[in-house]
C-alpha positions in Angstrom: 15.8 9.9 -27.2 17.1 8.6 -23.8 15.1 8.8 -20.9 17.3 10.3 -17.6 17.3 8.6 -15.0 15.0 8.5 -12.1 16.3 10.7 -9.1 16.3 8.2 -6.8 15.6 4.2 -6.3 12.8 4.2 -3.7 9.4 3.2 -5.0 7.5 6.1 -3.5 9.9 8.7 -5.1 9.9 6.4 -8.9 6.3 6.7 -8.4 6.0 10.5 -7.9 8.5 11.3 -10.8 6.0 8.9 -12.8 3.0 10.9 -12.0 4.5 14.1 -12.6 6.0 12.7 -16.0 2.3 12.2 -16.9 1.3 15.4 -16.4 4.4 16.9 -18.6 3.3 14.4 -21.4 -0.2 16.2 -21.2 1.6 19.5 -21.7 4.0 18.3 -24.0 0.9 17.3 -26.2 -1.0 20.1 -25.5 1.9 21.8 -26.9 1.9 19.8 -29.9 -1.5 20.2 -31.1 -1.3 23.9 -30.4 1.8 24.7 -32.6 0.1 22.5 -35.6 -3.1 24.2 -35.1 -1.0 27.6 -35.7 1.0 25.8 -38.8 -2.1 25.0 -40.3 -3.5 28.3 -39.5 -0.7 30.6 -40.9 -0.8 28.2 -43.8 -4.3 29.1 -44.4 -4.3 32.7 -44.0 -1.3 33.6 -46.0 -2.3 34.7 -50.2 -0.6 32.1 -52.8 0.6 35.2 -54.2 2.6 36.1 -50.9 3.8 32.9 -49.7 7.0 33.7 -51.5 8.2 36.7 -49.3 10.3 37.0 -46.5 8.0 37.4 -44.1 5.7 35.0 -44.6 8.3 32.5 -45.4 10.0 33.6 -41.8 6.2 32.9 -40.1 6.1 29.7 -41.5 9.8 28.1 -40.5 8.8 29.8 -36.9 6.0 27.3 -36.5 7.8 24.6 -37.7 10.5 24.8 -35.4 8.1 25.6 -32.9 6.3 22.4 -34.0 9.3 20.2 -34.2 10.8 20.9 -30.7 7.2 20.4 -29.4 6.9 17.1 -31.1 11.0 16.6 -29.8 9.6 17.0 -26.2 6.4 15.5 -26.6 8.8 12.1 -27.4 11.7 12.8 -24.7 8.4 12.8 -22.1 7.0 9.5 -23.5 10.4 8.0 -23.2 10.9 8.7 -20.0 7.3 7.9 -18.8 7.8 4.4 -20.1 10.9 4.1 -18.7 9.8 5.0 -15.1 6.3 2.9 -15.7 9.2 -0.2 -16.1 10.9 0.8 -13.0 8.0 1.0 -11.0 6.9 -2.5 -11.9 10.4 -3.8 -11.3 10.5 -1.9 -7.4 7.3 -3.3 -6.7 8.1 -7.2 -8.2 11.3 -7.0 -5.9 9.7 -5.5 -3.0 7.1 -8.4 -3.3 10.1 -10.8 -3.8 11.4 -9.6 -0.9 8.8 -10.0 1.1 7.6 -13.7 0.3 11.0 -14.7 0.5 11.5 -13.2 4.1 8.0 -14.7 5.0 9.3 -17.6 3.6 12.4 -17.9 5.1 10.4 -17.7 8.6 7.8 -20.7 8.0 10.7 -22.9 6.9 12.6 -22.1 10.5 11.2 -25.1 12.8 12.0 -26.6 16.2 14.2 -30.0 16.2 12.4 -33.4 16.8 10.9 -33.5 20.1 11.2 -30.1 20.8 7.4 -28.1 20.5 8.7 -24.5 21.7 6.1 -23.3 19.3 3.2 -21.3 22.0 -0.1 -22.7 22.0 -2.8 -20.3 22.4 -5.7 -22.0 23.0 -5.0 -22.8 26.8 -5.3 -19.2 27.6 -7.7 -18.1 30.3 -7.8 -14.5 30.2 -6.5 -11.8 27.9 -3.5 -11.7 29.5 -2.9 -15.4 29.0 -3.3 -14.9 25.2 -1.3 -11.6 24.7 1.8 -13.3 26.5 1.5 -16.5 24.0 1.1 -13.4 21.4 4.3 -12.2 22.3 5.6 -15.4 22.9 5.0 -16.2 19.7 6.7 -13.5 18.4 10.2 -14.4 20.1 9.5 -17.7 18.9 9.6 -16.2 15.6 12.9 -15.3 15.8 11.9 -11.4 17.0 10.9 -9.4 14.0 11.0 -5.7 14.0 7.8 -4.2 13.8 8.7 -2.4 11.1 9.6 -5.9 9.5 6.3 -7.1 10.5 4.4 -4.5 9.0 6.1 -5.0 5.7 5.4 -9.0 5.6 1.9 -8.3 6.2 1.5 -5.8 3.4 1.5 -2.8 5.8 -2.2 -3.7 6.7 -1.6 -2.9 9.6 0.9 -0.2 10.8 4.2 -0.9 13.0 3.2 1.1 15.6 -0.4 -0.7 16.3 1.8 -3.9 16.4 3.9 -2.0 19.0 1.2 -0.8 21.1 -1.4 -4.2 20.8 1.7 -6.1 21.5 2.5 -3.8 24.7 -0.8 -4.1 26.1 -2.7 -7.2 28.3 -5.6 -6.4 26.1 -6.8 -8.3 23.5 -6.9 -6.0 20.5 -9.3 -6.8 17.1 -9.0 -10.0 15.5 -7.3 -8.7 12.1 -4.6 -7.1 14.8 -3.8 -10.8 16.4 -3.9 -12.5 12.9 -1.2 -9.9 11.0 1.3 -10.1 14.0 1.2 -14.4 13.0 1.7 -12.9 9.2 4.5 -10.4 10.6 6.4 -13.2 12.4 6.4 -15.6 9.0 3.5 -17.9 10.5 1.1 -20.3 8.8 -2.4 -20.9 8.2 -2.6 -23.5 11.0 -0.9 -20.9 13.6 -3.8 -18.5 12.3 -6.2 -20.5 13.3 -5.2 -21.3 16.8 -4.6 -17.9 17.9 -8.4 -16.9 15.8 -9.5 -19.6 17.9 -8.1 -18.8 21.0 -9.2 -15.2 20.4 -12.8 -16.1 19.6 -13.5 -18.3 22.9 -12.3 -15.8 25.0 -14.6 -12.9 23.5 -17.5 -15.2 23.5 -16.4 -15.4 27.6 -16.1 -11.9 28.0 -19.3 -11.5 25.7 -21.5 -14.1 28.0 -19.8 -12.5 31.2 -21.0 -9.0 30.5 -24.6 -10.1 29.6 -24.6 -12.1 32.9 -23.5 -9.1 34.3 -25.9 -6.8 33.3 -28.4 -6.2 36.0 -31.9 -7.3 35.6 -35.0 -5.7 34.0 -36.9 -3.3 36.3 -40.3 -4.4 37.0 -42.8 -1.7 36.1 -45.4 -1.0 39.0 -48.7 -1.3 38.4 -51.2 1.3 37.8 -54.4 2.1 39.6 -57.1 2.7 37.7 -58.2 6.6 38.8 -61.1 6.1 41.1 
């Protein structure tokens, strides 16, 4: 039995039609065992001495056509399940492909001899310092979409928090910085100066606010009631 095709190419929609072929193979072999529980139960209840007439005889070939176009569905459904289950596994192989070999293609894009463009973090003074090296970073990077950058970092983290932490002179969270570097194609070592980067100037804002913070009220003594 040949499997149809899927109705369209996209993994999300290969995957629906997969799960909602598994739920017709349930039924399919729901229907199975039900039309061979009433074969075996006509079977059973007709007289040997009556098996022979018209009726009986007409009962019988009903469940086994009944029977036979349940098995005939029950193997058209397993069919096609296994031949989504393959297309599934080939969508997300090439979508995987895709991705490494985009990411790839980033990392192996460097400046000429005696030309450093790429930003260095780890001078920055203030938040705003380190979210324009971000962003220099990412026109360094040859500009990704963020759409693009979402997909190279496994959609971890959405386009439009890229967008929006990337729009800002605020230092977003730490996993935000570090897939932007994934996004743009970067390497471990990039990683690690922008983690850097990001980590001294927290532990500055961090000692700042504690030196802020105003300092303990004493208590007043308390007279002893005369």
């Amino acid at each position: 039995m040949t499997a149809r095709k899927p109705r369209s190419t996209t993994l999300a929609s290969i995957e629906r039609d997969l799960e909602a072929c598994a739920h017709a193979e349930a039924r399919a072999r729901a229907d199975v065992e039900l039309a061979q529980e009433r074969l075996q139960s006509l079977q059973a209840s007709i007289p040997m001495d009556a098996r022979a007439t018209v009726e009986a005889g007409r009962a019988l070939n009903e469940a086994r056509e009944c029977l036979t176009h349940a098995v005939t569905r029950h193997e058209h459904v397993q069919a096609e399940r296994h031949y989504l289950t393959g297309k599934v596994h080939q969508a997300r192989a090439a979508a995987a492909a895709a991705a490494n070999a985009a990411a790839q293609l980033l990392r192996t894009i460097s400046d000429a001899d005696g030309h450093d463009l790429c930003p260095d973090p780890v001078g920055a003074r203030t938040p705003a310092e380190f979210m324009a090296a971000l962003r220099r970073y990412r026109i360094w990077a040859g500009e990704p979409s963020f759409r693009e950058m979402a997909r190279l970092c496994r959609r971890k983290i959405g386009a439009s928090t890229l967008c929006t932490a990337l729009g800002s002179d605020k230092m977003p969270r730490l996993p935000v910085v570090l897939a932007v570097i994934t996004g743009c194609g970067g390497s471990e070592e990039d990683q690690k100066q922008f983690a850097t980067a990001w980590r001294e100037l927290r532990f500055a804002q961090e000692s700042g606010a504690q030196q802020a913070l105003p300092p303990p009220r004493a208590l007043r003594p308390v007279s002893a009631a005369s």
